[in-house]
N, C-alpha and C positions, 0 to 999 in steps of 0.2 A: 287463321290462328289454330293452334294445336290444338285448345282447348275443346273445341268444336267435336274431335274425333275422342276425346278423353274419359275414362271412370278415373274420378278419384279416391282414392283411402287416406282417409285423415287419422292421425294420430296423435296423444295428448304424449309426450314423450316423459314428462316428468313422473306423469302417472303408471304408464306401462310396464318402464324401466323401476319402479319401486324407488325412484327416489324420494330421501328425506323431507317433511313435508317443509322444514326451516331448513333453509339456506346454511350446513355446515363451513361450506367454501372452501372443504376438501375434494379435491380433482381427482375423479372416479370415472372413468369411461365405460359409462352403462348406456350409452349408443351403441355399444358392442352388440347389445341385447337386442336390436333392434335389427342388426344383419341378419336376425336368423329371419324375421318377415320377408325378407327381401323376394325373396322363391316360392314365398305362398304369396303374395302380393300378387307375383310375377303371374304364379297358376290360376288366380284369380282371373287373368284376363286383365288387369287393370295396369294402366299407363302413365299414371302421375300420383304421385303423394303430399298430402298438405300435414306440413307439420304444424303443431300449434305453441307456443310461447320456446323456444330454444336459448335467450338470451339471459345474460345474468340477472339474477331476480333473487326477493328476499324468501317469497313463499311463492304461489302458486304459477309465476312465468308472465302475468300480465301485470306485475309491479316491476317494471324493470329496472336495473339500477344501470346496466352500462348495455346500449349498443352495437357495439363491435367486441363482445367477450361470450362466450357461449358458457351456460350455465356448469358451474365447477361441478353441481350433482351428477352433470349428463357427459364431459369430460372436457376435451380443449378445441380452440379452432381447429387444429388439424385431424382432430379425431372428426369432429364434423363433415370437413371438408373430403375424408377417404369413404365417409360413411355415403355422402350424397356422389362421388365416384362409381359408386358400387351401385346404388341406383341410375345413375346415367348408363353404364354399361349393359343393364337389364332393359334397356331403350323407355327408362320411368320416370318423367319430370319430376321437379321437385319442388313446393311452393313453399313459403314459408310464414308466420303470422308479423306483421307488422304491427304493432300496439302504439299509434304516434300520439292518439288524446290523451296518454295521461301518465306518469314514471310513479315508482316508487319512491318514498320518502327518503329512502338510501342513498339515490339517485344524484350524485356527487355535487351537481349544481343546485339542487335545493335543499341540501346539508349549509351550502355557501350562503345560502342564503337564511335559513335559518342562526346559523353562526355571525354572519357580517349585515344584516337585518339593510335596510336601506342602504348603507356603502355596499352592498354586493353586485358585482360585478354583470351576474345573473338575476335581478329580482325585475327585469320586467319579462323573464322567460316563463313568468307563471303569472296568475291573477291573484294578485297579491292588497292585502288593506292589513297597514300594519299597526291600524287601531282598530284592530279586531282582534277575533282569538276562535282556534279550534278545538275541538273533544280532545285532543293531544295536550292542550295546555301551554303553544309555542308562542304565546305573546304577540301569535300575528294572524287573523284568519285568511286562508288558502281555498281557490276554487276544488274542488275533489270530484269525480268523476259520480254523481247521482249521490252525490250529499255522504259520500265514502273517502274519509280524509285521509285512507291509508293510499290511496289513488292520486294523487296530485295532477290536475287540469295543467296540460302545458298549454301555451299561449301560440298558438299558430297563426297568428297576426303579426309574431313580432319575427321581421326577417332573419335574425342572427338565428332562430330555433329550426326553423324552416330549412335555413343552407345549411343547419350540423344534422338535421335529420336526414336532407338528401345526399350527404357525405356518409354517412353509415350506410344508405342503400348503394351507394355507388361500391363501398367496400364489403359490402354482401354479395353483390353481383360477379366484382371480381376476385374474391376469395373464396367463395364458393361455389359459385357457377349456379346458381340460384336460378330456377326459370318463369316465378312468380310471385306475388306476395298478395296474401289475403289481409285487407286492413281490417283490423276490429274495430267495432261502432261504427262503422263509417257512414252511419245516420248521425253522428254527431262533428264528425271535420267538418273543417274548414272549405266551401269549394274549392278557391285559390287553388289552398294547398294540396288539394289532390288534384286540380287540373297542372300546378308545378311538376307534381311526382309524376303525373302521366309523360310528361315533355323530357322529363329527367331518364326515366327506365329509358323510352323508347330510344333516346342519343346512347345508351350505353347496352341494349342489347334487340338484336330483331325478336320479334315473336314474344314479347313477353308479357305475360297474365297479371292483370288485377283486378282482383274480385273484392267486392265491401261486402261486410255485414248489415243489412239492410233489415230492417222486425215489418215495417210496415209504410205506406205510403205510395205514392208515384214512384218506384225504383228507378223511372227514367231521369230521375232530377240528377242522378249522380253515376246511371248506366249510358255512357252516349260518347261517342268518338273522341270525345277532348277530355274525358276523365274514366271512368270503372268500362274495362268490358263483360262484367257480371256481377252479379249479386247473389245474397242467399233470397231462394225462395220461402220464407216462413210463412207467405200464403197456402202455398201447396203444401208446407209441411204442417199446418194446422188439416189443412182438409183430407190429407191423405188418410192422416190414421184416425179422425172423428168419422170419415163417413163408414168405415167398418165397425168403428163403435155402437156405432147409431144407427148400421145398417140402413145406411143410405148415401146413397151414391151421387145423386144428383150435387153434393154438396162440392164434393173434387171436381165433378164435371162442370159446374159452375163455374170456378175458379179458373181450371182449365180453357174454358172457352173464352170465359173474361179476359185471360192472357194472351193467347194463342187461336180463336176461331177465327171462322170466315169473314165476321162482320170487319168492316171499314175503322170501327175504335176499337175493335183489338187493338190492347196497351203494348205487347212483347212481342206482336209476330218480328221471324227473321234472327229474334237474340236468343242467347244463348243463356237460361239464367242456372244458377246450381239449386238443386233438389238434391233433399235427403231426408228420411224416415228418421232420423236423431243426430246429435252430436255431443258436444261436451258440454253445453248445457241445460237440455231437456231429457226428462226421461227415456231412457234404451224403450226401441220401439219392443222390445219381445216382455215388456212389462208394463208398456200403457195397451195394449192392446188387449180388448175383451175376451177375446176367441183365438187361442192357440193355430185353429186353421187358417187364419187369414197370414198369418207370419210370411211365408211366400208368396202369398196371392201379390200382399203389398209392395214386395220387392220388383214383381212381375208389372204391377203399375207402372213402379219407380224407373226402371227400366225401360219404357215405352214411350212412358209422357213427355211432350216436349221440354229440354236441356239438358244439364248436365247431371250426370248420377256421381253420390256420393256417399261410398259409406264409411261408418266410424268404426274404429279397429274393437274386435272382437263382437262387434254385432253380429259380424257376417258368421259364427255359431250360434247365436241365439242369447249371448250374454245377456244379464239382465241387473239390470240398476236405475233405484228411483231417484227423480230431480229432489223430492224432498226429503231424504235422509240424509243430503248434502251433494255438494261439490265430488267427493271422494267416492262416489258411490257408484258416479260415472265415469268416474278416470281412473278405472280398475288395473291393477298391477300384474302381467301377463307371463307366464313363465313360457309359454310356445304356441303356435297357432294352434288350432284344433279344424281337426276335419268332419262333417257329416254331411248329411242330406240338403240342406241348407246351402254349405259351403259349394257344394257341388250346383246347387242350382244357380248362385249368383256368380259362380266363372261361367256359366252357359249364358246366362244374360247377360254378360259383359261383355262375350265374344260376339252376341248378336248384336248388341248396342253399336257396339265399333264397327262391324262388318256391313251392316245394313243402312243407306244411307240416308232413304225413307226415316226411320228413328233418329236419325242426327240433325236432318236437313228438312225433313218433310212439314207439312202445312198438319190442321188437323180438323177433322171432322168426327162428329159422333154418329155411329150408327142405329143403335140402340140404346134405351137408357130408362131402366127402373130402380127402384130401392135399393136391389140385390142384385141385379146383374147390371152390366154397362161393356159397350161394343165402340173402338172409334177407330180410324184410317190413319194414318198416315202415308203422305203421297208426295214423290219427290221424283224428276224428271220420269216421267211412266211407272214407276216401281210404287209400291201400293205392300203395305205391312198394315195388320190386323191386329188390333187386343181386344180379346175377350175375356170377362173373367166374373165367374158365376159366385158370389159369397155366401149361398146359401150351403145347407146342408143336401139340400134336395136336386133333384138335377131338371137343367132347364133346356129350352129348344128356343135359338136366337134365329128370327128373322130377318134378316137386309138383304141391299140391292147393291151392289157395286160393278153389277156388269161383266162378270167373270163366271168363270163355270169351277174351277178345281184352285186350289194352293194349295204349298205345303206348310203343316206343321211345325215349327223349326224347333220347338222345344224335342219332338220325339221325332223329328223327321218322316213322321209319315204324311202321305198325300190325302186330303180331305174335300170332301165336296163344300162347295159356298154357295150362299142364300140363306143354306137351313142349319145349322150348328148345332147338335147336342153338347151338353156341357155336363159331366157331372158335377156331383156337390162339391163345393169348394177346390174346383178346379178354374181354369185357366187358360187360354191357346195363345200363341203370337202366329200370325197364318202369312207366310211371302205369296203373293198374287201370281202364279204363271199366267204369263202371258198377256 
């Protein structure tokens, strides 16, 4: 699967593009705004892009009202369809968000249903008791996605919902050419229905990615051949940026080993899960993080540790925006990429990510492991890739054994000796093993 060789760049498109935060349902083509990424993406080193809510919606893209219609703020199907052209041509997958547990109130069949009350035609496409009542006041209460009644629980139990969801994916796949879809909650569907949709994509196109939003649990309950071939790691994405917090490492190395070590219950070895330092809705990592220096260090982890790296658009300069001053804070409106130091180091890690198959493919072992500094292998058909990475201020001298005399540096390409490692402060190595 593709996804195996991939960095993805996620983007909120409603947010970037500056559109409207209410739905005017004037037809404005500000995906335009978006072609200009296309070639900092590309210089990125990065090879696939997830977009997040594209369909019509009343506010923020995860209340959807229809679909098969792309949001009138962001422009029409065919502006879509030229936009993710333009991406294929750059050889850059393109995934899209799938929102299936819950529509919008707008949401044509449960307008019908609030209008034609028990005669509707649609009233067992939702969980419906229509001797209740909601904060809305509709004379019927409705299930709503976490007690949020602007959300409405679709019913994925009831067949007729199921075949009109997998008839909207079938006409995303060939209207767009679409090469994946990330489901949101997907700690909350249905098995069935996403062991359906796996059987449905695969009969309509080869090679195609589905990834759930997964917060916590066994991720194998709904990662495993007959349904999701990934998940979000929120494990890792908790331990990543507390153990610089806390300056302490053992916390990600934990986590890491529990997923991916040597031992016999390692949960993930072999899969492929997605990691990422933030997204749309926690805090931008360059603003939970204590310490300015570790801003790279972190990426240099993210890069390394086993699966998939992912970043969220304008992180990759140092953006910053907090989860509680809202939703908006983090779906920041972008007038042009921005270049610096930063940007420059995560197309270098994205070119090693991809290129090295040790980091894609490899097993993982640690070599070293204190508070403040941490050392682990990566090892895949003879080929042996190193991270090291010192979070102190002070500068440190790593000890291990791996059996080698010399590799290279690939961050600066210089040729270093192995066993003994100096490290300055708040630096960093990825080391290729010659020989």
């Amino acid at each position: 699967m593709w996804e195996k060789d991939s960095v993805i760049y996620q983007i909120y498109p409603l947010g970037l593009t500056a559109s409207p935060k209410e739905n005017d349902y004037k037809v404005v083509n500000r995906l335009k705004k978006i072609e200009d990424f296309i070639d900092h993406i590309y210089k990125l080193n990065i090879n696939a892009v997830y977009f997040c809510p594209v369909f019509q919606s009343t506010r923020h893209g995860y209340d959807t009202i229809d679909y098969t219609l792309i949001d009138n703020r962001l422009g029409t199907n065919e502006d879509f369809k030229n936009l993710i052209k333009k991406f294929h041509d750059k050889g850059i997958r393109v995934i899209i968000d799938g929102v299936f547990n819950h529509v919008g109130r707008d949401f044509i069949q449960f307008q019908d249903v609030l209008k034609n009350r028990e005669n509707s035609k649609y009233r067992y496409w939702f969980n419906i008791d229509f001797g209740g009542n909601s904060n809305y006041n509709d004379g019927l209460w409705y299930e709503g996605w976490e007690g949020h009644y602007d959300l409405v629980k679709l019913n994925l139990n009831n067949d007729e919902v199921v075949c009109y969801l997998l008839e909207c994916v079938k006409r995303w796949i060939e209207e767009f050419d679409i090469d994946g879809i990330r489901l949101d909650v997907a700690y909350l569907l249905d098995h069935n229905f996403i062991r359906r949709l796996r059987q449905h994509v695969d009969s309509l196109k080869d090679d195609f990615f589905l990834v759930g939003e997964m917060l916590h649990g066994d991720y194998n309950v709904v990662m495993n051949d007959e349904m999701l071939d990934s998940v979000t790691n929120y494990e890792c994405y908790k331990g990543l940026y507390s153990s610089f917090n806390s300056l302490n490492m053992f916390e990600i190395a934990h986590s890491l080993n529990r997923q991916f070590g040597p031992e016999e219950w390692t949960l993930y070895k072999g899969k492929h899960l997605l990691n990422f330092v933030d997204n749309h809705d926690v805090t931008r990592i360059a603003s939970i993080l204590n310490d300015k220096n570790h801003l790279k260090l972190i990426y240099g982890l993210l890069f390394t540790m086993s699966g998939i790296p992912s970043i969220y658009y304008a992180s990759e300069w140092g953006e910053k925006g907090r989860k509680e001053d809202g939703d908006d804070a983090l779906r920041v409106a972008v007038d042009k990429p921005i270049q610096n130091e930063l940007t420059s180091l995560i197309a270098r890690l994205s070119k090693i990510k991809r290129e090295e198959k040790a980091l894609k493919y490899g097993d993982y072992n640690v070599l070293f492991l204190t508070n403040k500094q941490y050392a682990f292998v990566r090892c895949f058909e003879g080929e042996k890739i190193i991270f090291m990475v010192n979070i102190d201020s002070n500068e440190f001298t790593i000890n291990y054994d791996i059996g080698a005399k010399r590799g290279t540096d690939l961050l600066t390409e210089e040729e270093t000796e192995l066993g003994c490692t100096r490290l300055d402060g708040y630096s960093m190595k990825i080391i290729k093993v010659m020989g």
